[in-house]
C-alpha positions, 0 to 999 in steps of 0.5 A, a space after each residue: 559920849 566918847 566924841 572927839 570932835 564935836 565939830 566933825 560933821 562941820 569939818 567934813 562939809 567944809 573940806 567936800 565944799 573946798 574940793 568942789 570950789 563951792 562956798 560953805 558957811 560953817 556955824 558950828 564952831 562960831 555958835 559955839 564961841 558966841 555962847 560960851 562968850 556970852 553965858 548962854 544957851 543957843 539949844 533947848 527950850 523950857 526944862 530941856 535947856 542946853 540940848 537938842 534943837 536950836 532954840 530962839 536965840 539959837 536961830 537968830 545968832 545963826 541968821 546974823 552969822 549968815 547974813 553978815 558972811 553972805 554980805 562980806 562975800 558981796 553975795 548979798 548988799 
């Protein structure tokens, strides 16, 4: 599709958060990194596998990458 950086829109929203001093948690990249570790598809249901929405596993990999930030950030105990 002519996209030179799938993680655009990540980079972006991290370096807006950096100038205000407020703390992000980027997933795009990391959800990226996990599927490809482990051969699986974090977006799709059904026939549509691999594209669209995340699907289950997809939002249960994202909380886990959430959860242990907020809890190693001492946000969360």
């Amino acid at each position: 599709y002519g996209v030179s950086d799938l993680f655009y829109p990540d980079h972006q929203f991290e370096k807006i958060c950096e100038r205000q001093n407020v703390p992000a948690i980027i997933l795009g990249p990391r959800l990226q990194d996990y599927a490809e570790r482990n051969k699986v598809y974090l977006h799709g249901f059904g026939s549509d596998i691999g594209n669209g929405h995340w699907n289950q596993l997809g939002h249960r990999i994202a909380g886990e990458l959430i959860a242990r930030d907020l809890c190693a950030d001492g946000i969360l105990k």
